[in-house]
Every structure is written in structure tokens, then in C-alpha cells.
PDB file of N, CA, C and O in Angstrom:
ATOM      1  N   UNK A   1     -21.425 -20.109  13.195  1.00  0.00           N
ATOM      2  CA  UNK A   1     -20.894 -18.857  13.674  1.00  0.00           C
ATOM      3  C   UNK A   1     -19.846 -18.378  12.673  1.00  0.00           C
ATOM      4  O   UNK A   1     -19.018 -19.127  12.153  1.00  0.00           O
ATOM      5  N   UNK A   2     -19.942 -17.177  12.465  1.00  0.00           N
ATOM      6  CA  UNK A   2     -18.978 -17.012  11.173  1.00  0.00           C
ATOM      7  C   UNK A   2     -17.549 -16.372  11.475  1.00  0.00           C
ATOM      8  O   UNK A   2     -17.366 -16.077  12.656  1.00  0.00           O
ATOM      9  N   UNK A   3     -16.538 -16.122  10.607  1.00  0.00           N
ATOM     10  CA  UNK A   3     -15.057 -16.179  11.825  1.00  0.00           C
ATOM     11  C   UNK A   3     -15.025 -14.858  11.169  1.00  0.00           C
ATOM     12  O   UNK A   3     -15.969 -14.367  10.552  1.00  0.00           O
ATOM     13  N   UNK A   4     -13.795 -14.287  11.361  1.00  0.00           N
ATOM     14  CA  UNK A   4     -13.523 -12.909  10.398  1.00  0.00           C
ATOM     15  C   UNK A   4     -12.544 -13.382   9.099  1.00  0.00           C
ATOM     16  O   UNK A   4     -11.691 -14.269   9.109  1.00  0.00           O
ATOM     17  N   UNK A   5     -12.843 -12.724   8.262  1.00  0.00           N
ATOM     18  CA  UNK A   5     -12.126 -12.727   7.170  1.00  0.00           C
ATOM     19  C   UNK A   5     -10.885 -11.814   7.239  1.00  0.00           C
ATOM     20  O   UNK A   5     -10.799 -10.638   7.591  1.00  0.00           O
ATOM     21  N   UNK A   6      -9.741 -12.870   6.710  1.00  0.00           N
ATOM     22  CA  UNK A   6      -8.190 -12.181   6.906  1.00  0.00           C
ATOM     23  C   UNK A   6      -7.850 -12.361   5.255  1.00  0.00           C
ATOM     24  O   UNK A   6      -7.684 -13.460   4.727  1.00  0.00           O
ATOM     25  N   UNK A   7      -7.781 -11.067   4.547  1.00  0.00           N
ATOM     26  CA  UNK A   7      -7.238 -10.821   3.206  1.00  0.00           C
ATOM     27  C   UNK A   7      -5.453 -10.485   3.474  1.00  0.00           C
ATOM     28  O   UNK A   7      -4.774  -9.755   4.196  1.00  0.00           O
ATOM     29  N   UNK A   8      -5.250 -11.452   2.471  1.00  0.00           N
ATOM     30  CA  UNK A   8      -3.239 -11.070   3.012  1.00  0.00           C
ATOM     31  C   UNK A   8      -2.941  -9.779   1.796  1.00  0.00           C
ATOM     32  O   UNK A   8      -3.227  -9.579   0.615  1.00  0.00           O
ATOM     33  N   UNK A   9      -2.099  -8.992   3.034  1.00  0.00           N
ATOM     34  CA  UNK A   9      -1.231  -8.552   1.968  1.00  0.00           C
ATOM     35  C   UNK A   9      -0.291  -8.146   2.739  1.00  0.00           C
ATOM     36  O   UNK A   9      -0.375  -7.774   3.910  1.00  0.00           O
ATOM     37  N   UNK A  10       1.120  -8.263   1.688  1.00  0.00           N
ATOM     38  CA  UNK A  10       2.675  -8.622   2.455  1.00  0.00           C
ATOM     39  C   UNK A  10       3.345  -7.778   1.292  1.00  0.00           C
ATOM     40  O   UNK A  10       3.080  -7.873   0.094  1.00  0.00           O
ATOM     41  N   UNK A  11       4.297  -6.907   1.908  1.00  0.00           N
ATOM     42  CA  UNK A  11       5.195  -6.048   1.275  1.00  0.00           C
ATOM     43  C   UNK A  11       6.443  -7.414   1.171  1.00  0.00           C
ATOM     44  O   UNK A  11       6.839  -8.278   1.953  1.00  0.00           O
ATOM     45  N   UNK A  12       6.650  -7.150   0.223  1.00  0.00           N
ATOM     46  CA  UNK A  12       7.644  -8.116  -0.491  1.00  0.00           C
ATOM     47  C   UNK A  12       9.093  -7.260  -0.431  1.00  0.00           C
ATOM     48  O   UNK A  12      10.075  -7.771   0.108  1.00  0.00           O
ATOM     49  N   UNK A  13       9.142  -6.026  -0.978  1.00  0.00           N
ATOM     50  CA  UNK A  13      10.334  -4.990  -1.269  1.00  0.00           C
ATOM     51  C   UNK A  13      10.594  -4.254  -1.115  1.00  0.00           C
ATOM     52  O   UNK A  13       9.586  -3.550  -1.055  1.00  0.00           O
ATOM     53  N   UNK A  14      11.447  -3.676  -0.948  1.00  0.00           N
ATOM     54  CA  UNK A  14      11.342  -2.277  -0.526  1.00  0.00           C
ATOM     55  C   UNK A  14      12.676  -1.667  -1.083  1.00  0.00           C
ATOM     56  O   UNK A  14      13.697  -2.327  -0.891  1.00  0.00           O
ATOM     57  N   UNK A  15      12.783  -0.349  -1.824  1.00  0.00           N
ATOM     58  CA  UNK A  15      13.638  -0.177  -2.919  1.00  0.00           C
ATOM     59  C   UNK A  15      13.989   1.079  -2.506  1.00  0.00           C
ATOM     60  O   UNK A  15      13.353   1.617  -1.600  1.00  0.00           O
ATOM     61  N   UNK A  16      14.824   1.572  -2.988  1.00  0.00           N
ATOM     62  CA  UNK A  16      15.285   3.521  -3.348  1.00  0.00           C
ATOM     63  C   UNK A  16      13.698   4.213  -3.936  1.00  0.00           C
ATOM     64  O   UNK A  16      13.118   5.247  -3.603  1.00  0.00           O
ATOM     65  N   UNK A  17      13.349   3.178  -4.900  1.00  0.00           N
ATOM     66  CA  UNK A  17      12.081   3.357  -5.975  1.00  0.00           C
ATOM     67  C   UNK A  17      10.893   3.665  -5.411  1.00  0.00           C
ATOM     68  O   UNK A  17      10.223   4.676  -5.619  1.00  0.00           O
ATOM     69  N   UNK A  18      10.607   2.589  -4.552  1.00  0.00           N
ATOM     70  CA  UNK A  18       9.218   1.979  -4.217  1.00  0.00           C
ATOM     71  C   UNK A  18       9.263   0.880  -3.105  1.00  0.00           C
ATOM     72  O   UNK A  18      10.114   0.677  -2.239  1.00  0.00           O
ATOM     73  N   UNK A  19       8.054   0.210  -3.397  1.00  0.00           N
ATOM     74  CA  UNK A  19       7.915  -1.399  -2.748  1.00  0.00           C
ATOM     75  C   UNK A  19       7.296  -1.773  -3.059  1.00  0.00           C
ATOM     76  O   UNK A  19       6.487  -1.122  -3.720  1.00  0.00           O
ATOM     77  N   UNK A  20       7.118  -3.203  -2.851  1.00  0.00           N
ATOM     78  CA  UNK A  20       5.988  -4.072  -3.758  1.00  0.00           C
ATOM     79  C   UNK A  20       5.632  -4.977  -2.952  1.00  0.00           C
ATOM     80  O   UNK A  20       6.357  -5.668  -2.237  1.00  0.00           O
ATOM     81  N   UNK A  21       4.279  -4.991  -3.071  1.00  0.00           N
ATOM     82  CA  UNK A  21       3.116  -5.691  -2.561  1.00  0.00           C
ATOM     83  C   UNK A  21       2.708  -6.749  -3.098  1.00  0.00           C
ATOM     84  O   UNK A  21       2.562  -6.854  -4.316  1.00  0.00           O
ATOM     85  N   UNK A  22       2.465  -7.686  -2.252  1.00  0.00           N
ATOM     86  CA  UNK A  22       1.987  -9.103  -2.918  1.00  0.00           C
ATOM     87  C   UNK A  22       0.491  -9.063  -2.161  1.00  0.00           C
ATOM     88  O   UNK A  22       0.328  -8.764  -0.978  1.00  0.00           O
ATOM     89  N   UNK A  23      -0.721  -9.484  -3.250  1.00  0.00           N
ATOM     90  CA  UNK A  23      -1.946  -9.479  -2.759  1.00  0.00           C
ATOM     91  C   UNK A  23      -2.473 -10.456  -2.987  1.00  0.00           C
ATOM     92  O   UNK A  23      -3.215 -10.362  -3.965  1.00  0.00           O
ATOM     93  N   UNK A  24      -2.431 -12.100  -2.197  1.00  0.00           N
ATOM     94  CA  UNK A  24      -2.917 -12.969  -2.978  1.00  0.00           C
ATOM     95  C   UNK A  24      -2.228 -13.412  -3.905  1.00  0.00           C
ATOM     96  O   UNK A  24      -1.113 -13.852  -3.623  1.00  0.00           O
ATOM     97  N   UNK A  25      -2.667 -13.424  -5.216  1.00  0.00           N
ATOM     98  CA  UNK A  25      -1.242 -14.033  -6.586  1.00  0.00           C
ATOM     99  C   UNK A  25      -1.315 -13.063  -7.304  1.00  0.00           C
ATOM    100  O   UNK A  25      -1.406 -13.498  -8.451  1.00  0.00           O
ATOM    101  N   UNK A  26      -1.334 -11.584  -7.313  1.00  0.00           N
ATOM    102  CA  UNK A  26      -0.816 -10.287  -7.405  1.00  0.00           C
ATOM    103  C   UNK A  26       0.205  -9.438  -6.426  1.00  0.00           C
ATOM    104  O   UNK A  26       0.167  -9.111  -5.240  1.00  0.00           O
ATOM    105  N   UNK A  27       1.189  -9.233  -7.570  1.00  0.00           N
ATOM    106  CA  UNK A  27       2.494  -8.522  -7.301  1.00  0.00           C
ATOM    107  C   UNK A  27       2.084  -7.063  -7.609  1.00  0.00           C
ATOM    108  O   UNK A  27       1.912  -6.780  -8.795  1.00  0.00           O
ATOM    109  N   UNK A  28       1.903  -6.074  -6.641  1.00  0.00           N
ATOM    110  CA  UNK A  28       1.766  -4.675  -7.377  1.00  0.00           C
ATOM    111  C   UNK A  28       2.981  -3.572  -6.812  1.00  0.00           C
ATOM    112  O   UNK A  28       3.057  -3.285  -5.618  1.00  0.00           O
ATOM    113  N   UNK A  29       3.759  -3.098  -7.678  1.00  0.00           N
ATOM    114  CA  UNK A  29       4.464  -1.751  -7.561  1.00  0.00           C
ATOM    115  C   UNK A  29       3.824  -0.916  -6.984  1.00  0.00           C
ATOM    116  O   UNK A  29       2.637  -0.773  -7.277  1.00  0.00           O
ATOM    117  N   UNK A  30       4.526   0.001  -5.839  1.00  0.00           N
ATOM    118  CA  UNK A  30       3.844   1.287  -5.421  1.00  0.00           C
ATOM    119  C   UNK A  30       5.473   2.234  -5.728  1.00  0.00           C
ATOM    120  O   UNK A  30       6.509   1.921  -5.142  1.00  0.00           O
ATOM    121  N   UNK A  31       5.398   3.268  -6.632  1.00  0.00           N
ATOM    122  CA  UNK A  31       6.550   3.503  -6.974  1.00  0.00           C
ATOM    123  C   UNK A  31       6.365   5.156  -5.919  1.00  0.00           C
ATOM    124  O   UNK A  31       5.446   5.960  -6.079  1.00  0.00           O
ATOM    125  N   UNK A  32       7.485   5.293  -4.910  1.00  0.00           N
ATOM    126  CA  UNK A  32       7.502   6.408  -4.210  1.00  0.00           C
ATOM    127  C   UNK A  32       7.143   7.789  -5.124  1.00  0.00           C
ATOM    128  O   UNK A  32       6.659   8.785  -4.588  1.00  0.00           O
ATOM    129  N   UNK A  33       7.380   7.736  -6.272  1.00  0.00           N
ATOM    130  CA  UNK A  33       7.158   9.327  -7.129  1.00  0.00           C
ATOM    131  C   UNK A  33       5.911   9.493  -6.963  1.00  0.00           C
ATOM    132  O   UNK A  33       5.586  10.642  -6.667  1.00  0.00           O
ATOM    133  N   UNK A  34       4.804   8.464  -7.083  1.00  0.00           N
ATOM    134  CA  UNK A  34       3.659   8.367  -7.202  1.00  0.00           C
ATOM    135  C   UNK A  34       2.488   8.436  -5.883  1.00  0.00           C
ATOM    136  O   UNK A  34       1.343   8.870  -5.759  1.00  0.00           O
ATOM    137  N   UNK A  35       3.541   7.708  -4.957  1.00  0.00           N
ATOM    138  CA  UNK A  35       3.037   7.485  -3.919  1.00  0.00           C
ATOM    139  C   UNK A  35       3.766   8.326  -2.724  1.00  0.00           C
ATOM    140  O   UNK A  35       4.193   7.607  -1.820  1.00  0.00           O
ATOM    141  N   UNK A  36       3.937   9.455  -2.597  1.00  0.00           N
ATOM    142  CA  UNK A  36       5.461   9.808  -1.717  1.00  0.00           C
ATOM    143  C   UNK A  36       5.387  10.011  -0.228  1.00  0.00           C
ATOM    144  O   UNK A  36       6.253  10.352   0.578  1.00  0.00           O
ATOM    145  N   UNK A  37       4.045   9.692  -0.075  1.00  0.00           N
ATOM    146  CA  UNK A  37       3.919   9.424   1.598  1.00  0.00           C
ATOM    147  C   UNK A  37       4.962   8.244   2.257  1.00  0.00           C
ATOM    148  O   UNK A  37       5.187   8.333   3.464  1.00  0.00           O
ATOM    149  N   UNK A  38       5.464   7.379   1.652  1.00  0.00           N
ATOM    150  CA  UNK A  38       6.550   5.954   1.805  1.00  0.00           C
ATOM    151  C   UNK A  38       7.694   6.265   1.908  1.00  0.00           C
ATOM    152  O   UNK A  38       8.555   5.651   2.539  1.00  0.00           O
ATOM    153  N   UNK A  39       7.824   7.284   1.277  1.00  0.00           N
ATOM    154  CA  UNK A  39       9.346   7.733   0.987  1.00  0.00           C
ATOM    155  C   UNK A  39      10.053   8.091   2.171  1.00  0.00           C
ATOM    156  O   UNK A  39      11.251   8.179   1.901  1.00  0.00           O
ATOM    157  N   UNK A  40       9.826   8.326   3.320  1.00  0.00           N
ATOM    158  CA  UNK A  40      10.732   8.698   4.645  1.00  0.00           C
ATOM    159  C   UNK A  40      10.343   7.506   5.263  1.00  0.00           C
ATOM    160  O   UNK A  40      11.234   6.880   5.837  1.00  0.00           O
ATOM    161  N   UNK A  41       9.079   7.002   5.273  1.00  0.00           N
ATOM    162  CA  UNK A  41       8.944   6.126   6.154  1.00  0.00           C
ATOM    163  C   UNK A  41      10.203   4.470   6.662  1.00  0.00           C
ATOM    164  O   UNK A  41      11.195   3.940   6.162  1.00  0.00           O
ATOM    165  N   UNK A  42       9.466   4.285   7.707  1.00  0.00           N
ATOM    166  CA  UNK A  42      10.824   3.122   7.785  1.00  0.00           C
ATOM    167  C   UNK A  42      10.700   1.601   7.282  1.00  0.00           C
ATOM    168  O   UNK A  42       9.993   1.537   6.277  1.00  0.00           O
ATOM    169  N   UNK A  43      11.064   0.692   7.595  1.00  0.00           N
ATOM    170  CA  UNK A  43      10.394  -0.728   6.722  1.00  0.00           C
ATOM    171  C   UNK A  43       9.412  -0.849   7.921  1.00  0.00           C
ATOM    172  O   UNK A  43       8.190  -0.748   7.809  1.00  0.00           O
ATOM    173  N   UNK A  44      10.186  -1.111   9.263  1.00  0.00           N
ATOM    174  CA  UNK A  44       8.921  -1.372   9.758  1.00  0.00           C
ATOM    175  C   UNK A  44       7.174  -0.554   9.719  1.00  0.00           C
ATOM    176  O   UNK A  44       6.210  -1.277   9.966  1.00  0.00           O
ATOM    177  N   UNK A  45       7.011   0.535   9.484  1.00  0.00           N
ATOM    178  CA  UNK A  45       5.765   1.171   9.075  1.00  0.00           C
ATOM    179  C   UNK A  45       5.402   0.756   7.873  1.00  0.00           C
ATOM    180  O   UNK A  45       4.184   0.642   7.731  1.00  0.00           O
ATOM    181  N   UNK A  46       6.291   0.402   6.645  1.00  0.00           N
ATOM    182  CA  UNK A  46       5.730   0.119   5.502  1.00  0.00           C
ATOM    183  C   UNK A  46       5.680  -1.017   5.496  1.00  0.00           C
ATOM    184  O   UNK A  46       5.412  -1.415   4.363  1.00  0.00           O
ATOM    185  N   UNK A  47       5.847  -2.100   6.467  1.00  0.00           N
ATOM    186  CA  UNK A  47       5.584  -3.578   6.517  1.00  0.00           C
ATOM    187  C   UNK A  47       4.119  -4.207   7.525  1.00  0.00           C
ATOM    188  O   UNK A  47       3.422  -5.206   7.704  1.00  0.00           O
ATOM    189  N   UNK A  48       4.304  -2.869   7.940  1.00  0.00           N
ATOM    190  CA  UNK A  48       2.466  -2.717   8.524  1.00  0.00           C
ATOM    191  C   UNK A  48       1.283  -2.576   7.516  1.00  0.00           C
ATOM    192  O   UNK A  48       0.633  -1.542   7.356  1.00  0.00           O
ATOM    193  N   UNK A  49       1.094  -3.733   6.872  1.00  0.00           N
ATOM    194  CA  UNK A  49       0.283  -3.131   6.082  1.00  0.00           C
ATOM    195  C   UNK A  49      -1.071  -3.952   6.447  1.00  0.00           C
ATOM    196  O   UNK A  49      -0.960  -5.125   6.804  1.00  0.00           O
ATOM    197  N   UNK A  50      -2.062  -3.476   6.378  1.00  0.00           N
ATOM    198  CA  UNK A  50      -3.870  -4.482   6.590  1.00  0.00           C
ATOM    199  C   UNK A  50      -4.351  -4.679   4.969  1.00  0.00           C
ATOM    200  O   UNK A  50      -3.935  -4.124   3.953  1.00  0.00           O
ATOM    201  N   UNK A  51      -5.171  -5.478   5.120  1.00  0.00           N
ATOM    202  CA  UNK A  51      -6.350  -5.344   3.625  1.00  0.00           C
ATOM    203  C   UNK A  51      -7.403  -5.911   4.715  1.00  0.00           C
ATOM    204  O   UNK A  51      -7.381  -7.024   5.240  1.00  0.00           O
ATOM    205  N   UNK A  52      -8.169  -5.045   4.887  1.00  0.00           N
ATOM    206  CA  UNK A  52      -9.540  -5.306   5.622  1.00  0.00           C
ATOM    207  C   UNK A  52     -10.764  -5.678   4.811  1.00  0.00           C
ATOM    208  O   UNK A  52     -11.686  -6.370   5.242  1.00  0.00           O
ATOM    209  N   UNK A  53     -10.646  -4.877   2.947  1.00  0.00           N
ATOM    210  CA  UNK A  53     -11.838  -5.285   2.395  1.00  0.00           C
ATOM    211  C   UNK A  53     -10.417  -5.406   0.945  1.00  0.00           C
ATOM    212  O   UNK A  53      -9.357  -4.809   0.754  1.00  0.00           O
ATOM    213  N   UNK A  54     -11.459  -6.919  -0.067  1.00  0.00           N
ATOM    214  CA  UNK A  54     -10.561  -6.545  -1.165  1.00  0.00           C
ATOM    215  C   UNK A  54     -10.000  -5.455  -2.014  1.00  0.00           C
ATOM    216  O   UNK A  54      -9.093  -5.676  -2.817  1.00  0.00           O
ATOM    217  N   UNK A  55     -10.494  -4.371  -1.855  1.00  0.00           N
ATOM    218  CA  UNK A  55      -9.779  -3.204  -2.386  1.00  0.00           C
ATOM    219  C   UNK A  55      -9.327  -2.060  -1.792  1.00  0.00           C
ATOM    220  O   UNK A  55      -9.366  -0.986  -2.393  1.00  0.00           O
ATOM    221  N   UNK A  56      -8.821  -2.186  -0.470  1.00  0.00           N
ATOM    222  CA  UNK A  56      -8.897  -0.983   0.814  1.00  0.00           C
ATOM    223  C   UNK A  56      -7.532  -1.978   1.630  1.00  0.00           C
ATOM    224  O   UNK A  56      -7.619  -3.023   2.274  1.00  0.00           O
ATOM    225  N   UNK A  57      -6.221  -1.068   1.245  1.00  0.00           N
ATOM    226  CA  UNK A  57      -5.013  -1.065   2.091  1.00  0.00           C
ATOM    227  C   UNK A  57      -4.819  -0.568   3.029  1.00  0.00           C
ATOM    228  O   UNK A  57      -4.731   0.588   2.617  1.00  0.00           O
ATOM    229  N   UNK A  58      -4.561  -0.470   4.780  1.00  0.00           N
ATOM    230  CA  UNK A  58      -4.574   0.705   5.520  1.00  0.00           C
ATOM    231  C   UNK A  58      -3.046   0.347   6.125  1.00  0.00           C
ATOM    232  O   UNK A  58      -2.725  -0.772   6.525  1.00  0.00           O
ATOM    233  N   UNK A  59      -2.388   1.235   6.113  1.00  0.00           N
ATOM    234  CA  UNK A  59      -0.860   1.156   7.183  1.00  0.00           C
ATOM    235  C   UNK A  59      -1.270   1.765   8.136  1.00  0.00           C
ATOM    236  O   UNK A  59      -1.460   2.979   8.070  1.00  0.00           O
ATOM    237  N   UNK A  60      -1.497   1.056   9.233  1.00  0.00           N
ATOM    238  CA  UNK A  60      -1.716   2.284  10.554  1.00  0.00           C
ATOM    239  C   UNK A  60      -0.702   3.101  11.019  1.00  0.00           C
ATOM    240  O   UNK A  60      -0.913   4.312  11.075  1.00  0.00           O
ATOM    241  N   UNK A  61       0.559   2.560  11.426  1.00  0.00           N
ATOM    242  CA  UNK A  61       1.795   3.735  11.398  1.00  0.00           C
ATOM    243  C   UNK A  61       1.332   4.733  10.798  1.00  0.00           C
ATOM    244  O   UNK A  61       0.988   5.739  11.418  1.00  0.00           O
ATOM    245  N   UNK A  62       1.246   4.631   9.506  1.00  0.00           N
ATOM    246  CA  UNK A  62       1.382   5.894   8.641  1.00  0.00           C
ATOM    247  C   UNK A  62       0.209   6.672   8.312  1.00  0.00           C
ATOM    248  O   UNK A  62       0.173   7.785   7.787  1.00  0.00           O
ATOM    249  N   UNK A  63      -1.004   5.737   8.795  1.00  0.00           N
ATOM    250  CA  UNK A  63      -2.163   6.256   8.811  1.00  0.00           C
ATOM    251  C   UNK A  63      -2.831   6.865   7.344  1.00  0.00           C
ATOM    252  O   UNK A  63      -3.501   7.868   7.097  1.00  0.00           O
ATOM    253  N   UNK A  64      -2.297   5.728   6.494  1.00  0.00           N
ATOM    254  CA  UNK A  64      -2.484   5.736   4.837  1.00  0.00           C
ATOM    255  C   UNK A  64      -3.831   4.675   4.568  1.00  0.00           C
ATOM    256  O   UNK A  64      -3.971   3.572   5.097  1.00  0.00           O
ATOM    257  N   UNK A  65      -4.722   5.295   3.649  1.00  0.00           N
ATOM    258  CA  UNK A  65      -5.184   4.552   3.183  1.00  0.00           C
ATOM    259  C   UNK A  65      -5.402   4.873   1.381  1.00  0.00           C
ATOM    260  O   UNK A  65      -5.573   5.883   0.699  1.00  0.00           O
ATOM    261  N   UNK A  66      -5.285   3.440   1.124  1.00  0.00           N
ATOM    262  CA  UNK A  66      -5.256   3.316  -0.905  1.00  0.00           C
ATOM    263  C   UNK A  66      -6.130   2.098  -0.869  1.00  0.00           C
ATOM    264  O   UNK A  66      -6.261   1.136  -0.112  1.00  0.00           O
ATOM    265  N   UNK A  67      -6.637   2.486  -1.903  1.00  0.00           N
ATOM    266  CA  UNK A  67      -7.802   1.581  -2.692  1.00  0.00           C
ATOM    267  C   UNK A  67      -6.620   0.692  -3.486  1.00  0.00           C
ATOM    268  O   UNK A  67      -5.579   1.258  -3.817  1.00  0.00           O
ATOM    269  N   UNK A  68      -6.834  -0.725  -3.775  1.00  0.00           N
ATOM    270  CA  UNK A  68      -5.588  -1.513  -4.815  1.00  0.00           C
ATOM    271  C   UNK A  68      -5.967  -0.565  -5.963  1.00  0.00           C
ATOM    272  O   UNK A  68      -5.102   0.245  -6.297  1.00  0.00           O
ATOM    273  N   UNK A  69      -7.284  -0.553  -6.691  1.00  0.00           N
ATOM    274  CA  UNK A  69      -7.518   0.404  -7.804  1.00  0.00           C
ATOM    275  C   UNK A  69      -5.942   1.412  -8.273  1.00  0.00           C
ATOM    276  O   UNK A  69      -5.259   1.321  -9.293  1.00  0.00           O
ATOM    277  N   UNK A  70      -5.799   2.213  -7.219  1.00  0.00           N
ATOM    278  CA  UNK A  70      -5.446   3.205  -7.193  1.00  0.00           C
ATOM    279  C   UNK A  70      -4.028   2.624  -7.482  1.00  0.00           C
ATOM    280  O   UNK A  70      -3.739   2.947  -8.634  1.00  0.00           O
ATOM    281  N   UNK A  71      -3.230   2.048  -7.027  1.00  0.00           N
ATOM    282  CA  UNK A  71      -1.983   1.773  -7.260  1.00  0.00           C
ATOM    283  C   UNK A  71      -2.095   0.862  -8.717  1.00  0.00           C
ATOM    284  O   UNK A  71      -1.304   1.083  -9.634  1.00  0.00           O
ATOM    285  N   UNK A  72      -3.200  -0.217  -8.829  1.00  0.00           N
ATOM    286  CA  UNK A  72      -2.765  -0.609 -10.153  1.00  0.00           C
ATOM    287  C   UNK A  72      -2.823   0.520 -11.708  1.00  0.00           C
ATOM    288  O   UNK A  72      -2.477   0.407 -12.884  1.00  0.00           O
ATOM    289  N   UNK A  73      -3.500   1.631 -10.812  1.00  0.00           N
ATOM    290  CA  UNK A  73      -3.357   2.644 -12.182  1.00  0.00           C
ATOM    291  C   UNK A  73      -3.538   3.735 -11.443  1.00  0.00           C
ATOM    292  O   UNK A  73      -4.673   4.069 -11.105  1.00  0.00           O
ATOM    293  N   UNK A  74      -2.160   4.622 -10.999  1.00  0.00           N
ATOM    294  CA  UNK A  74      -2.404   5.848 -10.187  1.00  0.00           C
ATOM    295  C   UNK A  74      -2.918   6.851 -11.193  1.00  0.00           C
ATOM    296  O   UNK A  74      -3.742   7.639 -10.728  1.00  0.00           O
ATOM    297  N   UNK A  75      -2.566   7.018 -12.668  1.00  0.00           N
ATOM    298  CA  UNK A  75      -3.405   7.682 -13.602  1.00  0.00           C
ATOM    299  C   UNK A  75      -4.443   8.227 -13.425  1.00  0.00           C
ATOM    300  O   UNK A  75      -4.550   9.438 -13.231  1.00  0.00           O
ATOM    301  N   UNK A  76      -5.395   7.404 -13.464  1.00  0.00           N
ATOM    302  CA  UNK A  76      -7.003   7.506 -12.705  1.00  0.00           C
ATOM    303  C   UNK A  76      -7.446   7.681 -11.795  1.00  0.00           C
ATOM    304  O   UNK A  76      -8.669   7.644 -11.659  1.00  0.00           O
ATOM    305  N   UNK A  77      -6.149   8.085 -10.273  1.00  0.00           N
ATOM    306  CA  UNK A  77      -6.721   8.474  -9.112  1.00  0.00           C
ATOM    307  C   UNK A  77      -5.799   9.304  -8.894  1.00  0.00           C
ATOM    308  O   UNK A  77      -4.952   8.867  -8.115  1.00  0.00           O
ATOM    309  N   UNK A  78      -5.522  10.882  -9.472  1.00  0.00           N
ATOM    310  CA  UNK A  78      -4.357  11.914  -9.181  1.00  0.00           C
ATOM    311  C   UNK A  78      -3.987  12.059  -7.362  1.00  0.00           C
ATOM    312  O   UNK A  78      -4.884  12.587  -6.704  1.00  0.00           O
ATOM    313  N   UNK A  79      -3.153  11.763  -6.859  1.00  0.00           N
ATOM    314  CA  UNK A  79      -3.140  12.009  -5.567  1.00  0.00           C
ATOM    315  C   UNK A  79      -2.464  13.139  -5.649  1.00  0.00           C
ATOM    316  O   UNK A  79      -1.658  13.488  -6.511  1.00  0.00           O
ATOM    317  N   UNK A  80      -3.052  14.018  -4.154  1.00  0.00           N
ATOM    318  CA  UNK A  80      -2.205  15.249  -4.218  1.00  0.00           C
ATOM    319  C   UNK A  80      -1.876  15.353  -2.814  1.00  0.00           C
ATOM    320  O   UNK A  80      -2.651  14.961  -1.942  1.00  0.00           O
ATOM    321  N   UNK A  81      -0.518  15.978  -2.522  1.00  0.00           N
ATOM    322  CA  UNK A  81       0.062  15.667  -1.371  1.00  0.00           C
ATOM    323  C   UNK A  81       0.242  16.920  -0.964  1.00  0.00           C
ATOM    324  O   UNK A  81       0.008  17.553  -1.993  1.00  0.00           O
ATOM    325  N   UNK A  82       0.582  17.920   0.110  1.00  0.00           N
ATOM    326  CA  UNK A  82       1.478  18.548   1.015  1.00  0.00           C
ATOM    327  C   UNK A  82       3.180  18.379   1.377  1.00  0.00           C
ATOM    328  O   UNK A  82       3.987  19.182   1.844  1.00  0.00           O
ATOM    329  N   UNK A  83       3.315  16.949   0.932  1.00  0.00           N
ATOM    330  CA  UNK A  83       4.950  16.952   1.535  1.00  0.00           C
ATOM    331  C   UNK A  83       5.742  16.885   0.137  1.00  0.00           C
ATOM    332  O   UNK A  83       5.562  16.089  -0.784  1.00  0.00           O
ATOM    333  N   UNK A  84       6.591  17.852   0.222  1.00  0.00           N
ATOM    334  CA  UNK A  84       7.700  17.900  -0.261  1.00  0.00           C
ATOM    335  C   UNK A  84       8.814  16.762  -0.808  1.00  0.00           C
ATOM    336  O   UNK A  84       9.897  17.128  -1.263  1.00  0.00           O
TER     337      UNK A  84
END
């Protein structure tokens, strides 16, 4: 019978800057300029975090979802926001 698979991932930090994510034995920066949906939020919402598949983050609080892709090189995935 097969069980469910639990991928960790644990916010490590949380800064003026950003926060940082530990995925496994990857440390990744999410720097708020880049990412600015984080930026009001509180620790507890940004400490909600899932990894349901290896490359798919979801915070339900915040009702965010990022590919890891995307944060290890936001370059290549322009996000565009509404908030100020």
C-alpha cells in the first residue's frame, strides 16, 4: 500500500529583504523586490509553506504558488504583480 509523499520545505528567515527557504540540502533566497507578495505578509503565513511536488511551493494563507525554478532564477520567470 503506498503512503503519501511529504517533500520538506521550511522557511529558515525571514528579513527586511526576503526569506529563505531550505528545500532538502538547498538554501534558496526569495528576495521581497522580486517576490513582493511576502512583503506585508506575517511570519506566521510565510511559515506556511507546502511542497506537494518537487518543484511546486504553495502557502495557503497567502494563496501563492512558485515553481522552485522560479525563485532559483526569477530572470526567466518575469512575475507581474498588481500590488504596490
Amino acid at each position: 500500500m503506498p503512503g503519501t509523499i511529504t517533500l520538506e520545505a521550511e522557511v529558515t528567515n525571514v528579513s527586511p529583504r526576503g526569506l529563505w527557504l531550505l528545500l532538502g540540502d538547498e538554501e534558496l533566497h526569495v528576495p521581497f523586490s522580486e517576490f513582493p507578495w511576502f512583503a506585508q505578509a506575517t511570519i506566521e503565513q510565510i511559515a506556511d509553506v507546502r511542497r506537494p511536488t518537487p518543484n511546486h511551493l504553495h502557502w495557503p494563507q497567502l494563496d501563492i504558488d512558485l515553481s522552485v525554478e522560479s525563485i532559483r532564477d526569477p530572470r526567466a520567470f518575469p512575475l507581474l504583480s498588481k500590488q504596490s
